[in-house]
Every structure is written in structure tokens, then in C-alpha cells.
C-alpha positions in Angstrom: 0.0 0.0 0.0 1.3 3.2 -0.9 2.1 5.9 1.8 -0.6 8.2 2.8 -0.6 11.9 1.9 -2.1 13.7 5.1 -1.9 13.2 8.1 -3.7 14.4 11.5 -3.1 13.7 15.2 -6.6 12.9 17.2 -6.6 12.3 21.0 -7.9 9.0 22.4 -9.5 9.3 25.6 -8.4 5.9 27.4 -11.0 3.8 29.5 -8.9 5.4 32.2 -9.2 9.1 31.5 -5.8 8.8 30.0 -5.4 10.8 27.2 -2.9 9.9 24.7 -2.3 10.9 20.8 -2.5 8.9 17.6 -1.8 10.0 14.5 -4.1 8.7 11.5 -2.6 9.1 8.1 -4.6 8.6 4.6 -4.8 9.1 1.4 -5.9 13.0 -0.9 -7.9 10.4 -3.2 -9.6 7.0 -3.8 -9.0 4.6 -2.9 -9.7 5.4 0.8 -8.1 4.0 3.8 -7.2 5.0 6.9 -3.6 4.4 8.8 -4.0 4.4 12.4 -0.8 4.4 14.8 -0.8 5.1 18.1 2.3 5.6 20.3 3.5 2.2 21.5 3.5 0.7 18.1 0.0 -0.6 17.5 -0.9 0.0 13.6 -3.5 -0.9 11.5 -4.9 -0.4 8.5 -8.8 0.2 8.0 -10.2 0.6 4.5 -13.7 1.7 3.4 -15.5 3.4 0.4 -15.0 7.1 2.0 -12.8 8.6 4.8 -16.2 8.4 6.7 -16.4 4.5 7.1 -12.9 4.1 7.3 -13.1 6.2 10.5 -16.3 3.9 11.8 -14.3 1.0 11.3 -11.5 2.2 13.4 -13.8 3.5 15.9 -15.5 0.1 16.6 -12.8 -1.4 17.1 -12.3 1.3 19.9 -15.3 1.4 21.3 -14.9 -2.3 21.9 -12.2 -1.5 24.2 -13.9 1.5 25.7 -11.5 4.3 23.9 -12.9 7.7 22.6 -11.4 8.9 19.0 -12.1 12.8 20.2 -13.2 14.7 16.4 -16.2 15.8 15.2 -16.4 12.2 13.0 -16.8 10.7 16.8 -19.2 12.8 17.6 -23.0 11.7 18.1 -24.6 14.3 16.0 -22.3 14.6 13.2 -23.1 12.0 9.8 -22.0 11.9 6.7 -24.0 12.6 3.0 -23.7 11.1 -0.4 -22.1 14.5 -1.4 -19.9 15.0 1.4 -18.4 11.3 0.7 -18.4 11.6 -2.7 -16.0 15.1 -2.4 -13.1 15.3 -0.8 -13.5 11.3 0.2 -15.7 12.3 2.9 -13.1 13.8 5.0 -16.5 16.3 6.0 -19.6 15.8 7.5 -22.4 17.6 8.5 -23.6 18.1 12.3 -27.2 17.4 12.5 -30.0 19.5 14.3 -33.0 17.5 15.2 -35.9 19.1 13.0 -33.8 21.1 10.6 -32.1 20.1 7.0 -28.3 20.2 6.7 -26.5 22.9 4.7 -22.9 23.7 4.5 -22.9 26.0 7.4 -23.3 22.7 9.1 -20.4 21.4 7.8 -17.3 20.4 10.3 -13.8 18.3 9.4 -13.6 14.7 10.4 -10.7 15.1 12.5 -11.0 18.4 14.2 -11.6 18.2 17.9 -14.5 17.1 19.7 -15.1 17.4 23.6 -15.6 14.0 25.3 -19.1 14.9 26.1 -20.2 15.1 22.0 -18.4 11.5 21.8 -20.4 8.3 20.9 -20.1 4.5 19.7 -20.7 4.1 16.3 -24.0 2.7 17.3 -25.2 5.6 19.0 -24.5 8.0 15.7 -26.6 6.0 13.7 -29.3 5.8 16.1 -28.9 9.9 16.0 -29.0 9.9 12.4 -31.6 7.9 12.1 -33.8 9.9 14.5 -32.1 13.1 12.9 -33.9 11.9 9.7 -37.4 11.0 11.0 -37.5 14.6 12.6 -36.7 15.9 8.9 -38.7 13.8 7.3 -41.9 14.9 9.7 -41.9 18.6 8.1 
């Protein structure tokens, strides 16, 4: 696999309160993975269609060991579009407000940081976008 492009550092919040930084490195175009190494020497390599479920798939494997990836791509109220993966590999998303549609003002970079507070599973974002989208839908 070739070397990615960019990179970013994103803070894990350990089970512990710990925290500690990991850099994740990927690619400016398709196709999309995601290079995740964290001080110590764990790395591994997570693949996907966008940036978007690159980062989900490196996030479950988190949340299954109780560790918080702190950026907005974390965050519960923050979900990806067809156009937002489609451009730019989905390295934006848009945060979501129960009841109203999504615009660009409303749009936030995977990897910039999120508080601990706005940080869910991967399971709880859905469930949020899901909702998100029954509220929008309603109107």
C-alpha cells in the first residue's frame, strides 16, 4: 500500500481518563483508507468506500475496548451525506439538528476536535441519524 498523503493527530480518551495521541494518516484520493498508529506501536490499516467509514471502522474497534477517537467524525450528532463522501473522500460531514435540514454552514472536518461529552459508539450515531432523519422527514 502506498504511503498516505495527510496526516492528523486525534486524541484518544483511554478507558482510564488517560489521554494519549494517535496519528491517522490517509490518502488525498480513492482509494480510501485510513492508517491508524498510536504511540507504543500498535498500527493498523482500515479501508472503506470514504474517509467516513474508514473512520467507523476504526472507531469500533475502539469502542470495543472502551477508547474515545475525540473529532467531530466521533461525535454523536455529526453523519456523513452522499455529497460530502463523494467530495473530498468524505473527510467532511455535517452536524445534525434535530428538525432542521443540513446545509454547509453545518459542515465540520472529520478530524478536528470534539469534547468527550459530544463522543459516541458508532452505534449511538446512527441511532442519532436515524432519529435526525425521522425529525426531517416529519416537516
Amino acid at each position: 500500500m502506498a504511503r498516505a498523503e495527510k496526516s492528523r493527530d486525534v486524541e484518544l480518551l483511554m478507558p482510564n481518563g488517560r489521554l494519549i495521541t494517535c496519528r491517522l494518516f490517509f490518502p488525498e484520493s480513492a482509494p480510501w483508507y485510513l492508517e491508524f498508529f498510536r504511540s507504543g506501536g500498535e498500527w493498523k490499516v482500515y479501508e472503506g468506500e470514504d474517509l467516513f467509514e474508514c473512520l467507523a471502522a476504526l472507531r469500533k474497534d475502539l469502542d470495543a475496548d472502551g477508547i474515545k477517537l475525540l473529532c467531530n467524525g466521533s461525535r454523536r450528532d455529526v453523519f456523513s451525506s452522499t455529497s460530502t463522501r463523494s467530495l473530498g473522500g468524505g473527510d467532511h460531514a455535517y452536524r445534525l439538528i434535530p428538525g432542521c435540514k443540513a446545509d454547509k454552514d453545518c459542515l465540520v472536518d472529520l478530524f478536528d476536535y470534539a469534547p468527550p461529552a459530544l463522543v459516541s459508539t458508532v452505534e449511538e450515531q446512527k441511532d442519532f441519524f436515524l432519529d435526525w432523519l425521522h425529525s426531517v422527514n416529519r416537516k
